[in-house]
C-alpha positions in Angstrom: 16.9 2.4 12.1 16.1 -0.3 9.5 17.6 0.1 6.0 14.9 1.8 3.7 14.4 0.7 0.1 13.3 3.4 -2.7 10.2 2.2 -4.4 9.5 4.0 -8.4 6.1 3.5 -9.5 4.2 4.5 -12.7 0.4 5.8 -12.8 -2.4 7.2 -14.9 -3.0 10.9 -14.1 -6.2 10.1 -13.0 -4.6 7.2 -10.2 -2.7 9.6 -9.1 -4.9 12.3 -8.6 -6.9 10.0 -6.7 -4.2 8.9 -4.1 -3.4 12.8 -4.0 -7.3 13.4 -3.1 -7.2 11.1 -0.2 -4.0 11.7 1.1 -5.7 15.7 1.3 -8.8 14.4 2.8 -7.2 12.3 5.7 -3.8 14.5 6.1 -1.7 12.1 5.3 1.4 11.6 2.7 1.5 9.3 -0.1 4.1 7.7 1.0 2.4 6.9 4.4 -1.0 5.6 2.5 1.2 3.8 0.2 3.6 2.0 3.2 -0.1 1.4 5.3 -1.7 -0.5 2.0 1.6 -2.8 1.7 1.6 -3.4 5.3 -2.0 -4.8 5.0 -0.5 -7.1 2.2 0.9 -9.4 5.0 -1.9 -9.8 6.9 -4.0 -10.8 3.3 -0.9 -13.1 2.6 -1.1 -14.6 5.8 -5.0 -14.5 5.6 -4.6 -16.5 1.9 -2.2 -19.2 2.8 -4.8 -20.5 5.8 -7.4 -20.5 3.0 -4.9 -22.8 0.7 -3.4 -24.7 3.7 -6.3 -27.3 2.9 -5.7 -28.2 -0.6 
C-alpha cells in the first residue's frame, strides 16, 4: 500500500454542507469526492502546460 498523507482543510458552513449534499446524493464519502477532484488536477496540469508549451 502506498503511504497516505492526512490533508486538514477549513470551510464555510455553507461549502460544507454542499460537499455533504452531493456526497448524499451520489453515495459517496467526502473523502472519495475530494481524492476524485485532486486526481482530475493532473490531468488540468498536464492539460495547461500543452497550452503554455508555445510561449
Amino acid at each position: 500500500m502506498k503511504n497516505k498523507r492526512e490533508i486538514t482543510i477549513r470551510v464555510t458552513e455553507q461549502e460544507f454542507a454542499m460537499l455533504e449534499s452531493h456526497c448524499q446524493a451520489v453515495g459517496r464519502t467526502k473523502t472519495d469526492i475530494l481524492r476524485e477532484f485532486i486526481r482530475s488536477l493532473g490531468s488540468k496540469t498536464t492539460d495547461t502546460s500543452k497550452d503554455n508549451a508555445g510561449i
